[in-house]
N, C-alpha and C positions, 0 to 999 in steps of 0.2 A: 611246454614251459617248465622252465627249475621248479622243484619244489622246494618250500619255504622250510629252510632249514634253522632259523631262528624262531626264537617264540615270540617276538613282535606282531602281529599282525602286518600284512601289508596295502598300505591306500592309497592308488595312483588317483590323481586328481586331473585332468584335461582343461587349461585354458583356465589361464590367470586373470578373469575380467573380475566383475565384482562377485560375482557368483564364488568363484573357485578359488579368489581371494579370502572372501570371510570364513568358507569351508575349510581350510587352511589354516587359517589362523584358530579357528573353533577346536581345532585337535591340536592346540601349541602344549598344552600339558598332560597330552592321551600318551599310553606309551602305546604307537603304534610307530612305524617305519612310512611318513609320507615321502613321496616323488609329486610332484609337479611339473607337469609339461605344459608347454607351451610355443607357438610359432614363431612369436618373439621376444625381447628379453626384457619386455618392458610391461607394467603393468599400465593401462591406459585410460583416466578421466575420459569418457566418452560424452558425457554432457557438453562439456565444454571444447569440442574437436572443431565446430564451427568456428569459434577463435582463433584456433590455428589459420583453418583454411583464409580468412580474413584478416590473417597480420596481426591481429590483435594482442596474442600471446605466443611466444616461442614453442617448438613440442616440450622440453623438458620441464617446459612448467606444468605440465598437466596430465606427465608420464614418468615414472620411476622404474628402476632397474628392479627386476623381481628377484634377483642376488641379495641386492640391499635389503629388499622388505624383507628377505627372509633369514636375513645374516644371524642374526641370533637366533634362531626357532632351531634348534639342536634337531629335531625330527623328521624335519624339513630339507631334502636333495630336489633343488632344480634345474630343469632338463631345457635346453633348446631344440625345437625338435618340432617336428609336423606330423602329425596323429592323422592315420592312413585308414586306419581298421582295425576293428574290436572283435577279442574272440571270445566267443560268453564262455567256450566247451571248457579252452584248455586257461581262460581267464588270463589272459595275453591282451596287452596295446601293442599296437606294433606299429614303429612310428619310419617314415619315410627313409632312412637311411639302413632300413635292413633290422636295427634293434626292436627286441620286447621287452616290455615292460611284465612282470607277472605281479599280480594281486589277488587281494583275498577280498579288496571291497576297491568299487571305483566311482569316482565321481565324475560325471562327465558335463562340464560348460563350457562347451565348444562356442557359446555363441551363435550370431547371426549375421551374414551376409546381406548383400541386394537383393532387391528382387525386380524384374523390367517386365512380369505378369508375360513370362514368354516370349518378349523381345530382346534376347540377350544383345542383340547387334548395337542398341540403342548405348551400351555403356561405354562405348568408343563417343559416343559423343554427347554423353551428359554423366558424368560419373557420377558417384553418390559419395555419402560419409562414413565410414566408417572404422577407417584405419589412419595413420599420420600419414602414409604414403596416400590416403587418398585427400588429404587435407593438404599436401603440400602439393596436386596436382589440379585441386580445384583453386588455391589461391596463386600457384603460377598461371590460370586459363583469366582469373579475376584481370590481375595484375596487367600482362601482356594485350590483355584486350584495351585495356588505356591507351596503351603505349603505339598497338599497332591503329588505334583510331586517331592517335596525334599525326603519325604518317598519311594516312590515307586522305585522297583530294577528293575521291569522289563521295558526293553528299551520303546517297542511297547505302554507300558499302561504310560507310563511317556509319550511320545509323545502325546499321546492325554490330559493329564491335560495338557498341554504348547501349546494348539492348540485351540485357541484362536478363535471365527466366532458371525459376527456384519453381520445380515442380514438385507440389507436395504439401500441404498444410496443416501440416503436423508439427511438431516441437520446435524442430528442425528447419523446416522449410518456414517457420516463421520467422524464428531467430534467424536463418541467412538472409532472407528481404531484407528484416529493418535492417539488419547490419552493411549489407550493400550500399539502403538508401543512403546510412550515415556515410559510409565510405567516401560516395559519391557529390555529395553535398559540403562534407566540415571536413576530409582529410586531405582530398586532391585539391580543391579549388587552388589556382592562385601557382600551383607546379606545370601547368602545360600552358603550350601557346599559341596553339591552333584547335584548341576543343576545351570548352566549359566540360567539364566531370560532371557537374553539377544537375547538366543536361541530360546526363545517361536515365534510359528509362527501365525502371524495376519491377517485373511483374513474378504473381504468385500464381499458379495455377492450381486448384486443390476440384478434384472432381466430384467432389462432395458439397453436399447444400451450408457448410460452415468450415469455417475454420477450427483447427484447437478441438476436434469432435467430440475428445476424450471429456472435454471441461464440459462447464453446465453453458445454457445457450446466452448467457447474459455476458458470463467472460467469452467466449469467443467473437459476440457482436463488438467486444471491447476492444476484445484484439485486432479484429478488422478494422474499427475505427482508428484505432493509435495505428496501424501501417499506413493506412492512405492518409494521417497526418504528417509523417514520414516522405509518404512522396509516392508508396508502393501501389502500383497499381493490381488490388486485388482480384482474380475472377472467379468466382463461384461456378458449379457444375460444369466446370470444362476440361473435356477429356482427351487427352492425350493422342493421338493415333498416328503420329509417323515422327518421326527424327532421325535428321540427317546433319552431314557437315554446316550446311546453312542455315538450320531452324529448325522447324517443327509444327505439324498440322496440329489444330486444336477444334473440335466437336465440341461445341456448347450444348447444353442441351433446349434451348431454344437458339432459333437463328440458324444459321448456312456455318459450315465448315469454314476455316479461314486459318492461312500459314502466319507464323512471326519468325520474321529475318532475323535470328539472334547464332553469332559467336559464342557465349558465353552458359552452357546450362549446366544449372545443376540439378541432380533426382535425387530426390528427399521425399518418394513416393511410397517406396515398395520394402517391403522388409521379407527374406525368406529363412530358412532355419541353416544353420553350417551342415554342407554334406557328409558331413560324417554320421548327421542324425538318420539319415536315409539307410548306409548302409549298418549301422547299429542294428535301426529296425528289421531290416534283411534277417539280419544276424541270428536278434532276439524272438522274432516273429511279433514284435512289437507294432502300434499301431500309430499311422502319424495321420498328423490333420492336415488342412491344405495349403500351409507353409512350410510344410516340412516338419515340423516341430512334432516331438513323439509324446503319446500320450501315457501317460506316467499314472499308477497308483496314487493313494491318497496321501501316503508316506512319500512319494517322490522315488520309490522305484521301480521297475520294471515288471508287468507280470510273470511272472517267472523265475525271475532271475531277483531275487533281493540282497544282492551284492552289489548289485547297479543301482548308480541314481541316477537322475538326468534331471540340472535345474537350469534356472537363465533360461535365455531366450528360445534354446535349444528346446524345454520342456513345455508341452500342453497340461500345463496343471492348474486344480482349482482348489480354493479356500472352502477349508473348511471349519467352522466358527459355530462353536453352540448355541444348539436352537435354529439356526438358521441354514437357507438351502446352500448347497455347495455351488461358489461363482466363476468364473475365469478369472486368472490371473493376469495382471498388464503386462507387458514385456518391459517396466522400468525397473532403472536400476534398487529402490529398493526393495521389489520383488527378489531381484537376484540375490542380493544381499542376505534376505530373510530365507530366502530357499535353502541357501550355503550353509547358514549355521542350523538350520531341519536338519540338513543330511548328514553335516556329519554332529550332531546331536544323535539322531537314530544311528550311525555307524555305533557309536556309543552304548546304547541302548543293546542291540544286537550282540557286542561283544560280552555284555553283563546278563546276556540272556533274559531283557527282558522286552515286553514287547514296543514294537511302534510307534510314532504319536505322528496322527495327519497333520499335513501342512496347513498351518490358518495364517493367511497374510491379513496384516496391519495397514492398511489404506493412511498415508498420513497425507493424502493429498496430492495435485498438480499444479506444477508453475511453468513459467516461461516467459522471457524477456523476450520485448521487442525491438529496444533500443534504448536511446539514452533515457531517464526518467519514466522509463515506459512498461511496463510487465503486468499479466497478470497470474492470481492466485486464488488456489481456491484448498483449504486447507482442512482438513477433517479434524474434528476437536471430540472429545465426548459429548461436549452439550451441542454439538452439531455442527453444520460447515460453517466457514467463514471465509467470504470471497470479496476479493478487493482488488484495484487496478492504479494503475497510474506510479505516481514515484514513492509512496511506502513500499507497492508490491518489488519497486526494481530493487528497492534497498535490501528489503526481504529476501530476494532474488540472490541478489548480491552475496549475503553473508551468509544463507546457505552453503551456497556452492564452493564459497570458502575453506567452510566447516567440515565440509566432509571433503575435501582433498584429501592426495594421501601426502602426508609428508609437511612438517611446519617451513624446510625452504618454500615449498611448492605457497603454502599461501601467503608468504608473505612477499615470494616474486610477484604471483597475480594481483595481489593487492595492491603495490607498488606500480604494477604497467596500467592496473586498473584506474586509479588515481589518477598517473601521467594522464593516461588518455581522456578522463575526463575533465581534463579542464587545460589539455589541450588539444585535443578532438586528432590526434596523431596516431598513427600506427605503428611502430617499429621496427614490426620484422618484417618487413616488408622487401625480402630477400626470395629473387625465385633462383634458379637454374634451367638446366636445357632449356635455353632461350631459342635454341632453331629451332625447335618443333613449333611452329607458330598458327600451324593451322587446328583448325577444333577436330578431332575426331583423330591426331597422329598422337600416340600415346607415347612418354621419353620412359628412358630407364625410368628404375624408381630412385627416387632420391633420398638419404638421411639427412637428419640434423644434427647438427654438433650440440 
């Protein structure tokens, strides 16, 4: 690698989510020489991605050009680019087209992929969330499955386009039921003329004894109840164990094995670490846990290697908080957040020669909508939680997720389709492409959005 012929320091940073985002922005008045790379040129609201995939909000409302955000950060060069492999010796990224990156300190938020727990075959036919391109192929499989159940004569195979299954019962796989049920109930009725929408049937599969796991067990009974008000039919401990182009076998854990004939799935199961964390670890001799994710210092860097961070999703790191034991960190977004400005805080620290300070995350709580008037929360305060449900929590919901958008068009598009839609139960973008590919399990190009 070049040596650093300037006396800036240099700080490549990997993956513009929120992690690498506030890292970034945390050094907007260090004088060092940041790079930012990233696979694509957008920085991406992932809480709200399930909206995409359901119509509900266009991608640009809930994604910005990372040019933009970083238009004015004078420190700030970023790269489009796909991060291949890290070299701790000669302290090189070296990204897919042949180019290195050299640095003197790196931050690595690569993020997280799927995980199919070993059945990678399964994502040909139930894709998960986590990119636009997966959000604009989960709501063309929505969409199309309406469409091709208005054609169809025979009872049995029309049952299954209309049969709707969101594996997963977590944040994600709650918020895509309810939103489903709404779909299906207050946005199609009254557009087709050979199939009630209305009729379409929505199930949640979570192989766990709750839903919402993460929350206390009072909001997740809550949230179960507000989905089967909805219309969702919830199942508890039923697992997974086969999927194909026509369905998918499910093992309860009491009772007999039993298939559902569904067209339309989505996996909102499994989360595993971006492989780049894998071959880091190679790299570093660093240590990963069983999602990939590598296990990181108290500081959030590497043993070894304290030029390296690794936060986000990417890193197994725990809080550390005076007086108290060290705990795991959640994989939310503002874990990442708070990770981002540790690291490059301590880059800081490091170049003024002085020592460290462990990561201690701030718990401010969990939410999640289920639908219209519907969510719940559970909110960490100092004088203790505070958990509540029904239409404060969506409101609460609401103006959150507002607040921390990036970007003031962004909330006040959402806000606006928000509106629309509530009070007139409408979808908008309700735009697919590659309409041949119509069968479940034939994956089309990828598609953008204007």
């Amino acid at each position: 690698m070049p040596a650093n012929n300037n006396e800036r320091p240099r700080v490549v940073i990997v993956g513009c989510g929120f992690g690498g985002l506030e890292a970034a922005r945390a050094l907007r008045k260090a004088d060092v020489d940041i790079t930012l790379v990233d696979r694509t040129n957008h920085h991406l609201f992932q809480p709200l991605l399930y909206q995409v995939a359901t119509a509900g909000l266009s991608a640009p409302a809930i994604a910005a050009p990372v040019r933009f955000l970083f238009r004015k950060q004078a420190n700030v060069t970023t790269l489009l680019g796909e991060v291949t492999a890290i070299d701790p010796v000669q302290r090189g990224v070296l990204v897919k087209d042949g180019a290195a990156l050299p640095y003197d300190h790196l931050i690595v938020a690569a993020g997280a992929t799927h995980s199919y727990f070993g059945r990678d075959d399964w994502a040909a036919y139930a894709p998960g969330l986590k990119t636009l391109d997966d959000a604009f192929e989960v709501r063309r499989r929505i969409l199309l499955a309406f469409e091709e159940a208005e054609k169809e004569v025979d009872p049995a195979k029309r049952a299954a386009w209309l049969t709707f299954v969101v594996i997963g019962g977590g944040p994600t796989g709650v918020e895509m039921a309810g939103t489903l049920a709404e779909i299906a109930c207050e946005t199609l009725p009254g557009e087709f003329r050979h199939i009630d929408p209305s009729g379409a049937k929505i199930l949640l599969l979570e192989g766990g004894p709750r839903v919402l796991q993460a929350m206390p067990e009072s909001l997740s009974e809550s949230a179960k109840k507000q989905l089967e008000a909805l219309g969702v039919d919830v199942r508890l401990a039923a697992r997974v164990t086969a999927i194909d182009a026509g369905g998918l076998q499910v093992e309860p854990a009491a009772g007999e094995p039993y298939r559902i004939d569904s067209k339309c799935i989505v996996w909102a199961a499994g989360v595993a670490a971006s492989p780049l964390g894998k071959q880091l670890a190679e790299a570093t001799g660093a240590q990963s846990d069983r999602a990939g994710r590598i296990v990181v210092e108290p500081d959030l860097s590497l043993p070894g290697h304290p030029e390296i961070s690794v936060i986000g999703d990417l890193a197994s790191a725990k809080s550390y908080a005076p007086g108290k034991e060290p705990r795991p960190v959640p994989g939310v977004s503002p874990g990442a957040k708070q990770m981002g400005r540790t690291a490059a805080a301590n880059i800081l620290r490091r170049l003024r020669g002085e020592a460290t300070r462990p990561f201690r995350y701030r718990d401010y709580g969990n939410l999640a909508t289920i639908g219209r008037n519907s969510a719940v929360v559970d909110l960490t305060l100092p004088a203790g939680n505070l958990r509540f449900s029904g239409l404060f929590a969506w409101l609460f919901w609401l103006f959150a997720h507002i607040y921390f958008l990036i970007g003031f068009r962004n909330r006040i598009v959402v806000l606006i389709d928000w509106a629309s839609a509530y009070w007139s139960s409408q979808r908008y973008a309700r735009v697919v492409s590659n309409i041949e590919h119509r069968n479940a399990g034939v994956a089309p190009q990828p598609t953008r959005e204007a």
